[in-house]
C-alpha positions in Angstrom: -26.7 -24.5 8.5 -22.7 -24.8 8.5 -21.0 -23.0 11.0 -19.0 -19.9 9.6 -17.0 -17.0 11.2 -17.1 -13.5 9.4 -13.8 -11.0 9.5 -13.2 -7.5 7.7 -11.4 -4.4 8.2 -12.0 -2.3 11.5 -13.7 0.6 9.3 -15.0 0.9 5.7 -15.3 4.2 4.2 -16.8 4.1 0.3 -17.3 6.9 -2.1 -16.3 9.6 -3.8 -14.4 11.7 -1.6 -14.0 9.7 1.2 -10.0 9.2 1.1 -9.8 13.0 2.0 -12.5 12.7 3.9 -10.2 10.1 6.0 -6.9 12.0 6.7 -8.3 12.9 10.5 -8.7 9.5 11.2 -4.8 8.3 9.9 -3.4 11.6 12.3 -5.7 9.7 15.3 -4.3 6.5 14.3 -0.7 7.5 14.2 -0.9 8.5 17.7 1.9 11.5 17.7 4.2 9.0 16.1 5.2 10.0 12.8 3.8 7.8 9.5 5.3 5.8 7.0 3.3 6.6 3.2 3.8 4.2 0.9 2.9 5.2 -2.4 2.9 3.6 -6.4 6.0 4.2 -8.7 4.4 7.8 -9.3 5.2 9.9 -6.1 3.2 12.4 -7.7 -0.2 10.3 -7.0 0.5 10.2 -3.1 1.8 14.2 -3.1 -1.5 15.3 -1.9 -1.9 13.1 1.2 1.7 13.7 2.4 1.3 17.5 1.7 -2.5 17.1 3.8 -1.0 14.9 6.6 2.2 17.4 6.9 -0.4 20.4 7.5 -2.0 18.4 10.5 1.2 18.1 12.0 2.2 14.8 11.2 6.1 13.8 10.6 5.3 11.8 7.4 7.9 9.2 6.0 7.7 8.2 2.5 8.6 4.8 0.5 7.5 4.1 -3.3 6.7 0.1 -4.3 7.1 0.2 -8.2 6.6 -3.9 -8.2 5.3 -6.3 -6.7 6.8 -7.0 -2.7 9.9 -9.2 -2.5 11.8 -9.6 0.5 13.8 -7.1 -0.2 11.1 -4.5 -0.8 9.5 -5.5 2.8 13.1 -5.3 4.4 13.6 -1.9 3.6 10.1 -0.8 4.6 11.1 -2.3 8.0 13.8 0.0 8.0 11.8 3.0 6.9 9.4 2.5 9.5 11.3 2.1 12.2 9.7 4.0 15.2 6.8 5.2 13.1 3.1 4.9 14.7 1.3 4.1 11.7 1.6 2.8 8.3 -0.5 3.9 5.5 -0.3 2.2 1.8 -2.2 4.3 -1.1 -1.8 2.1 -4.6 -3.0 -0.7 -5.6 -2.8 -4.5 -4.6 0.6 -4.4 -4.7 1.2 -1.0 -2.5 -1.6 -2.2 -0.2 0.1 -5.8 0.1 4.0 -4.2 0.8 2.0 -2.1 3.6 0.0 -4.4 5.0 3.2 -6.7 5.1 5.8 -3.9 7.0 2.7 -3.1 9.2 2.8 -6.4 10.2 6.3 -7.3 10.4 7.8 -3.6 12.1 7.1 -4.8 15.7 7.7 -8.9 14.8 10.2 -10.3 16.6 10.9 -13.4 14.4 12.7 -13.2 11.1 10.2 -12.6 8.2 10.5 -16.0 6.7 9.6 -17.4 10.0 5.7 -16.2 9.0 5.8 -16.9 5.5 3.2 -20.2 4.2 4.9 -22.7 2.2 8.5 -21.7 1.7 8.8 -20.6 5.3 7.3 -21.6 8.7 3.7 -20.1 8.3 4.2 -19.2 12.2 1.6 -16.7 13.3 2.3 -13.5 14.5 3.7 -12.9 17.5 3.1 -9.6 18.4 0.3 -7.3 16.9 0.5 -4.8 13.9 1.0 -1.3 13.8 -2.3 0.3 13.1 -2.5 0.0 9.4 -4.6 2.2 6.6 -5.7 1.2 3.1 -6.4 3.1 0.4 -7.4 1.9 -2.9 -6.7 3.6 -6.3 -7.6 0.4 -8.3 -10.5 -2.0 -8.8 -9.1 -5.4 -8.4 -7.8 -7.5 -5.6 -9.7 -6.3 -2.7 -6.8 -5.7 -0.9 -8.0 -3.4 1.7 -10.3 -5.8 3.1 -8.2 -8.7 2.7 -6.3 -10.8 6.0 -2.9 -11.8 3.9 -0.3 -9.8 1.9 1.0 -11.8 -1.3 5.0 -11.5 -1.1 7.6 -13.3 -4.0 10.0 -15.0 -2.9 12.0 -14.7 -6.0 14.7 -17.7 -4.7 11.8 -20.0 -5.1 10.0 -18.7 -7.5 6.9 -18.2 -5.6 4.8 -15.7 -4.8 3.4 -16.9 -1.2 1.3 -15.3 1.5 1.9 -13.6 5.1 -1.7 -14.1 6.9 -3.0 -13.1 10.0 -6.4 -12.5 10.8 -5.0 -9.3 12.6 -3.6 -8.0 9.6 -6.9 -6.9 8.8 -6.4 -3.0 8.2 -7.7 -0.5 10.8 -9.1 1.5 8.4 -9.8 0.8 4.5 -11.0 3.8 2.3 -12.6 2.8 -1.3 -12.7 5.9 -3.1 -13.4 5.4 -6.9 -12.4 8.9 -7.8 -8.9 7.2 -7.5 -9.5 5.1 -10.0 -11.2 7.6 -13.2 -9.4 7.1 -16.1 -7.0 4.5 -15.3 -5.6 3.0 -18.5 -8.0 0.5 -20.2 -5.7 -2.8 -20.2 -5.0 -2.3 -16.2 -9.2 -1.7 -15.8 -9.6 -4.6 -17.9 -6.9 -7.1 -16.0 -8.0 -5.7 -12.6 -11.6 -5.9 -13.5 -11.0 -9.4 -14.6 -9.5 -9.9 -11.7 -12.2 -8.5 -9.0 -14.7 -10.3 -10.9 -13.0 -13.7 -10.2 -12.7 -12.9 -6.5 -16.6 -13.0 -6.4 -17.0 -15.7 -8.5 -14.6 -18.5 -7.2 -15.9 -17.5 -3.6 -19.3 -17.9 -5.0 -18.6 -21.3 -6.4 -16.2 -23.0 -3.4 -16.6 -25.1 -0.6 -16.3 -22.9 2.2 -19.0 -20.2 0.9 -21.5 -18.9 3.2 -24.7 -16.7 3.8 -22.8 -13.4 4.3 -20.5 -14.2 1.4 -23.4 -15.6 -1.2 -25.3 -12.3 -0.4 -22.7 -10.3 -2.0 -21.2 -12.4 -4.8 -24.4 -13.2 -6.2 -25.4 -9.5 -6.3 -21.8 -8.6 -7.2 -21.0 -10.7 -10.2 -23.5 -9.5 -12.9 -22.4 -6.2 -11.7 -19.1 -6.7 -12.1 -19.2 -8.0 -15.6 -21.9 -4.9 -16.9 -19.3 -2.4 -15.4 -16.2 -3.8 -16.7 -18.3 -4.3 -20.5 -19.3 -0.4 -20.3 -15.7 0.4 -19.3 -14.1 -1.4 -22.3 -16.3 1.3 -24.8 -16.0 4.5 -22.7 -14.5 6.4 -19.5 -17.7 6.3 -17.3 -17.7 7.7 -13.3 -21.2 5.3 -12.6 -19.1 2.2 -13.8 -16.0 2.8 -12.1 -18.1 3.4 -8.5 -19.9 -0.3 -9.3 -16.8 -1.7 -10.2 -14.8 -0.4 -7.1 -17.6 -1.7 -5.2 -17.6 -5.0 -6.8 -13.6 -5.3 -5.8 -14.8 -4.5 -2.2 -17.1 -7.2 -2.4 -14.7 -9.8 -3.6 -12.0 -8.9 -1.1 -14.5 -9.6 1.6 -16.3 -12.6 0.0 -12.5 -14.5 -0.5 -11.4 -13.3 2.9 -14.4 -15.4 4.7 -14.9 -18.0 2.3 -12.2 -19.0 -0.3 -10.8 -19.2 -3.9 -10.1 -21.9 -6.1 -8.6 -23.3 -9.1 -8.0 -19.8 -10.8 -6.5 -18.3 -7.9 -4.9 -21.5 -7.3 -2.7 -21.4 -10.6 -2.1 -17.9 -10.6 0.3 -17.6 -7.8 2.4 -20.0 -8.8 2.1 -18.3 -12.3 3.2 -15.1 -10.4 6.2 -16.6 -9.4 6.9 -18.1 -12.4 6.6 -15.4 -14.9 6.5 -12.4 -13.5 3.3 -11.5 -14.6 0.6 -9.2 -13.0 -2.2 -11.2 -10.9 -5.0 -9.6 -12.5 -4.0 -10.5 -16.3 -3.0 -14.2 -14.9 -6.9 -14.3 -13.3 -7.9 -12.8 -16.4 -6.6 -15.4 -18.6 -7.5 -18.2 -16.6 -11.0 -17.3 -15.7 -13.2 -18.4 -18.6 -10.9 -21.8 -18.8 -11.1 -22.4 -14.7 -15.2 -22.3 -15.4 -15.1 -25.1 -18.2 -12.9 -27.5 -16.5 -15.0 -27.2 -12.9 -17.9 -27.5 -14.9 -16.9 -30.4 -17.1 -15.7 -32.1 -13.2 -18.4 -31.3 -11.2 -21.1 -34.1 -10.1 -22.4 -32.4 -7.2 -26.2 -30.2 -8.3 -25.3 -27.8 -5.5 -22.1 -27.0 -7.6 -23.5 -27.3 -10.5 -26.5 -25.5 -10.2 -24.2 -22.4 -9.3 -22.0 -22.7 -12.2 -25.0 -22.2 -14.3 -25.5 -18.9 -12.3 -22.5 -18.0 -13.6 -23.2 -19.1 -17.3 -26.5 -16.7 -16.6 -24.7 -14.2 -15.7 -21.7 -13.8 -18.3 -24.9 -14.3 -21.4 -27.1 -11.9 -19.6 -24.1 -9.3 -19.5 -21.6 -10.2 -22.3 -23.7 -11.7 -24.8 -24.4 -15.2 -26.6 -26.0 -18.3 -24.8 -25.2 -19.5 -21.5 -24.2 -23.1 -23.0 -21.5 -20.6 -24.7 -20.9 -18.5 -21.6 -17.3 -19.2 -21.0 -16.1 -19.4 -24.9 -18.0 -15.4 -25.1 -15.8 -14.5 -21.8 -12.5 -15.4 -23.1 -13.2 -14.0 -26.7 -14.9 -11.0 -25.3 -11.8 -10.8 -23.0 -9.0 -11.0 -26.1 -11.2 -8.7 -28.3 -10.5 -5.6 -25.6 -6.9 -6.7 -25.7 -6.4 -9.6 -22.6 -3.1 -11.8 -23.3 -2.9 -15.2 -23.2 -0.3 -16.7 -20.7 2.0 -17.2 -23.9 2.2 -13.5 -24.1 2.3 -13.5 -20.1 5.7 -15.5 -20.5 4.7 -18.6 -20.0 7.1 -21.3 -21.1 6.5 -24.6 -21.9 9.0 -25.9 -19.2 6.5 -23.8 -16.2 3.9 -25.6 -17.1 4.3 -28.9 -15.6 6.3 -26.9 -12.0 2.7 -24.6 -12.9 0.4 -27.5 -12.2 2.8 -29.0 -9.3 2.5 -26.0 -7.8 -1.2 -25.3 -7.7 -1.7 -28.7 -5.9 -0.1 -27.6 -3.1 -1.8 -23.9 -2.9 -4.0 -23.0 -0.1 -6.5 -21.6 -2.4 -6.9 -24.7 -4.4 -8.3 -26.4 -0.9 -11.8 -25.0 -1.4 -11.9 -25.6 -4.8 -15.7 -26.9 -5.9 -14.0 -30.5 -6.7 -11.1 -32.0 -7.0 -9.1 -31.4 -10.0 -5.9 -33.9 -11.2 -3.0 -32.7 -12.9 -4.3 -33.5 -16.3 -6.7 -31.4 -15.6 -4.7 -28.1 -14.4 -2.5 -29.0 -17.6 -5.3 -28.9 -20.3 -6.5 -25.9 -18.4 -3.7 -24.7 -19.3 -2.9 -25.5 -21.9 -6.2 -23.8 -23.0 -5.6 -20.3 -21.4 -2.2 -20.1 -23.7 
């Protein structure tokens, strides 16, 4: 058997009512020190844990993320959180990112783009985190389980990561009353999106016993959660699905991604486009061109799990699987990357891009640039 190491958060609380269930444990983690809350665009959504934490006699700092991190979001959380004791980020991917980021970054003593991969140094840390808590209120990156924070660099264009194995959160609270009724396009482009992050673990190079365990019971899941959430608000879905996003923030953390993840970054950087609607729209057309590459049975073989999977859940044949995924995906209202705005002249810095991404290096084979071009090409 291959050798494999296995990280995740400190803690894992999941289910209904755990995030209140959790505030005793952010007071103990704060030390006396006071707390920096960083919340969503809506302050309203992070009222109650301020107002909670304030009655337990903590001095509780607040900062709202309303976009994805850039540099300049992270540099004023640096200056927000100066002195603090704790940091604790309750959003989605892109809250939990920002926090896990100035969590980081507060007691570093080198400049920020000093740690950054690809357009910066990728140096490691060199001094440990502040204690760090997550706290989802979507289903879809997997965040809170997750070693990196995905920061754009908006000079370059990129969206690139800060990793450190230590940047693991202390604490990460999956709560899936958080995420009842959230509005149908950002289930489905989240959903989309958590449902990638156990398939392309699933399917790379670098996948293991731990990690097979839970994608292969966490896909078909995925996709029959997501399918019941398109028709109807439904509390049993939205606990699978918020599980499934657990799963897939664990599984990429310990294994990795590949193409999908791979183009969407760059995509990120490129259009300005959420991550989960650039997964979304690249999913069913990452599956066709692996599978049309692939030699290897070991590969292959898994790719028809997946084929399984999306037929058994969504419908058709499994020789159809990925042409039902991407209709079934535009039917409930998906965009293509067109809509996304991309522009012909992105596609070819797109493709460049991708080649040089860390998730393309477990990819399950070796893809050229014709081939990250047709692909697309095809998701447009």
């Amino acid at each position: 058997m291959t050798p494999f190491s296995f990280l995740t958060a400190s803690e894992i609380r999941f289910g209904r009512g755990e995030a209140m269930r959790s505030v005793a444990r952010i007071v103990e983690l704060a030390n006396n020190k006071p707390v920096l809350l960083i919340g969503g665009q809506s302050a309203q959504r992070s009222d109650w844990l301020a107002t909670t934490l304030t009655e337990c006699g903590c001095d509780v700092r607040r900062m709202s993320v309303a976009v994805e991190p850039d540099l300049d979001v992270i540099e004023r959380g640096l200056s927000e959180g100066d002195g603090v004791g704790a940091v604790v980020a309750l959003g989605g991917g892109s809250v939990i990112d920002a926090g896990k980021a100035i969590a980081a970054l507060i007691p570093a003593k080198r400049p920020i783009m000093d740690h950054l991969e690809v357009v910066g140094r990728g140096l490691p840390l060199d001094v440990a985190p502040l204690p760090f808590v997550a706290i989802t209120t979507t289903s879809g990156t997997g965040a809170e389980v997750t070693k990196n924070a995905v920061i754009s660099v908006l000079a370059h264009r990129r969206k690139v990561s800060l990793r450190d194995a230590r940047m693991l959160p202390d604490l990460a609270v999956v709560d899936p009353s958080l995420t009842d009724h959230c509005p149908k396009q950002i289930t489905l482009a989240s959903g989309l999106d958590a449902i990638t992050q156990v398939i392309e673990p699933y399917l790379c190079t670098k996948a293991n016993p731990f990690t097979d365990a839970l994608c292969r019971d966490a896909i078909p899941r995925g996709l029959r959660a997501l399918n019941i959430l398109m028709q109807h608000e439904d509390e049993a879905a939205r606990d699978e699905l918020a599980y499934v996003s657990l799963c897939g923030g664990i599984a990429l953390a310990n294994a990795g991604l590949g193409v999908i993840h791979g183009l969407a970054g760059p995509l990120g950087g490129l259009t300005g486009a959420a991550h989960g609607a650039l997964c979304g729209a690249l999913l069913p057309h990452g599956l066709e061109v692996n599978a049309r590459a692939v030699t290897d049975d070991h590969f292959g073989s898994r790719i028809e799990d997946v084929r399984q999977w999306i037929a058994r859940e969504l419908g058709g044949t499994p020789e159809s699987a990925f042409e039902t995924l991407a209709a079934w995906s535009r039917t409930h209202g998906l965009q293509g990357l067109d809509e996304l705005g991309l522009c012909d002249a992105d596609l070819n810095d797109a493709a460049h891009a991708a080649s040089t991404s860390s998730s393309m290096k477990a990819n399950p084979v070796a893809l050229s640039y014709d081939d990250l071009a047709q692909m697309l090409k095809a998701a447009r």
